[in-house]
C-alpha positions, 0 to 999 in steps of 0.5 A: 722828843727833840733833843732841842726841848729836852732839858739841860739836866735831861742832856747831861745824864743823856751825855754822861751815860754815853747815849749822846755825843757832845759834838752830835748834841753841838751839831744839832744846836749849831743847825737850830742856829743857822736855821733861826739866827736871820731872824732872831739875831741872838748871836753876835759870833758863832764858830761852828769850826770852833765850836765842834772842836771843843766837842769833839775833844770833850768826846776823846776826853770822856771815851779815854776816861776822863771825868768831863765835870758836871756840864760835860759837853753841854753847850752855853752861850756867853754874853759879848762881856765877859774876856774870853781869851784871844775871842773878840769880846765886843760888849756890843759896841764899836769902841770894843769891835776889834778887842781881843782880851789876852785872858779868860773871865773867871765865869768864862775859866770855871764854864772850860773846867766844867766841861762846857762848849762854848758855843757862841757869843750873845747880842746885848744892849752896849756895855749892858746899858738898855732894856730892850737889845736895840741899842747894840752897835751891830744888830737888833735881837728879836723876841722869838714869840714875836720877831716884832717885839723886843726881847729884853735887855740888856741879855736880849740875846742870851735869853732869846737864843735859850727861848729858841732852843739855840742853846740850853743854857746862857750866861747873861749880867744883871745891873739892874734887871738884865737877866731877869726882864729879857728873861721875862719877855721871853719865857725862860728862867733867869736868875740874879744871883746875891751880890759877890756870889759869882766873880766879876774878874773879867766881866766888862764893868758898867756899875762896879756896885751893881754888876752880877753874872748868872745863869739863864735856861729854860727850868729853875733845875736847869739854872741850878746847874749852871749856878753851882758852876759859876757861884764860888769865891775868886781872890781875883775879885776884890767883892766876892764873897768867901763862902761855901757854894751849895749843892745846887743840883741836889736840893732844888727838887726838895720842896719847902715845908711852910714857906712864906711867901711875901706878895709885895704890894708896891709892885702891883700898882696902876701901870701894871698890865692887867694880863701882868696882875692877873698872871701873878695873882694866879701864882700866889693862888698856885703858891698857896696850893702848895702849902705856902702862907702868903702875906702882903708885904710893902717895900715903901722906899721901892718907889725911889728905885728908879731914881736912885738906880739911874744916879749910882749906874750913870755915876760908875758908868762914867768913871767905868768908861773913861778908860776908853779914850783911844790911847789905852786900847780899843777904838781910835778915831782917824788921826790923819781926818782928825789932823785935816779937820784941826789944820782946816779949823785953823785956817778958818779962824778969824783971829789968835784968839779963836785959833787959841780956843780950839781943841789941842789935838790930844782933846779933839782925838778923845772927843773923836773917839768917844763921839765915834765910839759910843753909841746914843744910850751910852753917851746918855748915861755917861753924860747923867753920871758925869753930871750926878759927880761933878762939882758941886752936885755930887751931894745933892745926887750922887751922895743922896742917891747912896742914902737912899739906897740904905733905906731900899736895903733896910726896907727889904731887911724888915720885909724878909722878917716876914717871909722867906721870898718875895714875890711880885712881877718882874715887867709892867707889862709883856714885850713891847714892840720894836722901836717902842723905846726909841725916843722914849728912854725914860720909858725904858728905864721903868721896865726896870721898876720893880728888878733894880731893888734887888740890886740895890740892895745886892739880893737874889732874884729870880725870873720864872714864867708864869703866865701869857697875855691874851696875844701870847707874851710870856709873863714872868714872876719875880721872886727875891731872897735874902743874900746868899739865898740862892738855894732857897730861891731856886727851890721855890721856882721849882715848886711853882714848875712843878706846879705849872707847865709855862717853862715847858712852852716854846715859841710856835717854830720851837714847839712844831718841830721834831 
């Protein structure tokens, strides 16, 4: 078998036992790259020089005795958000083209500690704002089952550089289906963990309340063994929460005796894509094979989802994004156009009065900035959370957006009475084509429907595929769990791989080689 399909577990026992050198292992990923990246597009940065170094080092280090940590050479991909100290950290966007943070992300400290090579920087949506990796400032990402189709978003390009076997594992964020859609879309396992789980200490804000950094890979095991690398308290994170971080890796092989599964109903609705029904009905029949007892379950607030998610996350987008005005740090607009423009302006006035109503130049260079820097989907959403908190509104949006978030918590609180996990689909349907969304947001926005719950509400969820629709998709699962249920929640997905072999399927260039 290809080192390439081999999974991460499988890789780490290989590199640990001495069969299998970091630097040949990166070699072999930075090839798949520079065979494949012109037409998936998964990475914005990629530095083999780099890249090789570190694996060489983590070679010396291991052949001198060192213990190389539970990653031990592997490779990762990390999403362009997370500060990576003296790499451009771009959150895909021209207001950030040219920052280089002066430190490392917590994520990005504990994956160094680890062992991990960190082999390039991922593609997204701008500042996480999208669903489909079309709204980068830079390029679009490709869904590797089919380069005309999206990936998802807005870690289109780490779930897609996984699915191309560009990389064993990636690191993406989770707003509010992040990892767990482009997961879906594109066939691998992306897991959401609980709110305060994974510190967020370095990680680019977009909704502070809402924000989560996870894992994708191709297995559930594999998943695990980036959580427990990632998961831990930080005092440098004012939400992350003090508490033990299980043995992943050691328990997500023990099946569960007796779990209840909840198949929500809400979520199995008219506009879900039959293939998406069908795949995820399968999954029930196969959770019931297995000893599970399914019982429907309703999340009746779960329609209000949507709305509630597109005012909280505009609303903290706006206050997250103000920063980012050309004075702080980050794009600056052409002050000698800009003093052009403003003297022509003058000249042209026709009286005092209309030369009193131009901008100052401290307010046209933020306007500038900001209209320059910003792409199409941010300005959207700054605009929708500007308007949500501005005077006079904020309780009639932002206010009772909060309330209703409650009910969302509350909802899955008495749903989790009744069952272990949830389960339902992660999309609407399987990944639609490029440009399908472009003058369709509202559209992107409900691919969303049935992942913004979880974080709403600050649970665990996970993206497993499960299925494929008649032209091929990938289709994924969605099961969710209570806070701090991770270890459950991994163990369940595992049940279901072992169970099923979809995880194991690659994209037809994947699959064909050596």
């Amino acid at each position: 078998m290809s080192l390439l399909k081999k999974s991460a577990v499988e890789l780490v026992s290989l590199l640990r036992d001495g069969e299998l050198t970091s630097a040949d292992l990166t070699r072999a990923y930075l090839n798949q790259i520079e065979e494949h990246e012109g037409t998936i597009q998964a990475f914005l940065h990629v530095d083999r020089e780099a890249a090789l170094q570190q694996a060489e080092d983590l070679d010396r280090r291991r052949a001198a005795g060192e213990n190389m940590g539970p990653l031990g050479g592997l490779p990762v991909a990390v999403k362009d958000l997370l500060c990576t100290r003296g790499v451009t950290t771009t959150c895909a966007s021209r207001m950030l083209e040219n920052f280089r943070p002066p430190y490392d992300a917590t994520v990005i400290a504990r994956l160094k500690a680890a062992g991990a090579v960190l082999i390039g920087r991922t593609n997204m949506d701008e500042f996480a704002m999208g669903g489909s990796c079309e709204n980068s400032a830079f390029q679009t990402t490709k869904n590797p089952w089919d380069p005309e189709r999206i990936p998802g978003g807005s870690s289109g390009g780490a779930a897609a550089c996984v699915a191309a076997a560009m990389a064993p594992l990636s690191v993406g964020s989770d707003t509010g289906g992040s990892i767990r859609q482009p997961a879906a879309l594109c066939g691998v396992t992306g897991l959401k963990p609980t709110y305060g789980r994974v510190s967020r200490y370095g990680l680019v804000a977009f909704a502070s309340s809402l924000d989560q950094i996870g894992p994708l890979a191709a297995t559930a095991e594999d998943v695990a063994l980036l959580l427990e690398v990632l998961a831990g308290h930080d005092p440098l994170d004012s939400t992350s929460i003090d508490a033990p971080v299980p043995r992943y890796i050691e328990t997500v092989r023990q099946p569960l005796e007796g779990l209840r599964v909840g198949l929500v109903t809400d979520h199995l609705a008219e506009q879900l894509d039959p293939d998406v029904e069908a795949a995820v009905r399968e999954a029930v029949r196969v959770y019931e094979s297995l000893g599970a007892n399914v019982e429907e379950v309703s999340l009746p607030h779960s329609r209000y989802g949507i709305a509630t998610y597109y005012v909280i996350a505009p609303s903290e987008a706006s206050s997250n994004l103000a920063r980012y005005d050309g004075a702080h740090y980050g794009y600056r607009t052409d002050e000698s156009a800009l003093q052009a423009e403003l003297a022509a302006e003058r000249a042209a006035a026709q009286s005092e009065q209309e030369e009193a109503r131009l901008d100052t130049p401290l307010v046209r260079m933020y306007r500038k900035t900001r209209s320059e820097g910003f792409g199409a989907e941010v300005k959207r959403r700054i605009m929708l959370g500007t308007y949500a908190l501005s005077s006079g509104y904020y309780d009639a949006y932002y206010l009772k957006a909060l309330k209703v978030r409650r009910l969302i918590v509350e909802d899955y609180r008495a749903a989790f009475q009744k069952a272990d996990v949830l389960l339902g689909p992660v999309t609407p349907s399987p990944a639609m084509p490029l440009g399908h969304f472009k003058d369709d947001p509202l559209g992107m926005y409900l691919t969303d429907l049935f992942t913004v719950g979880a974080n709403l509400a600050g649970i665990a969820g996970i993206s497993l595929p499960c299925g494929q629709s008649r032209e091929g998709l990938p289709i994924g699962l969605h099961l969710q769990a209570p806070p701090l249920e991770e270890e459950r929640l991994l163990r369940a997905a595992h049940m279901f791989q072992t169970a099923t072999d979809w995880h194991r399927r690659r994209p037809d260039f994947v699959a064909s080689e050596d």
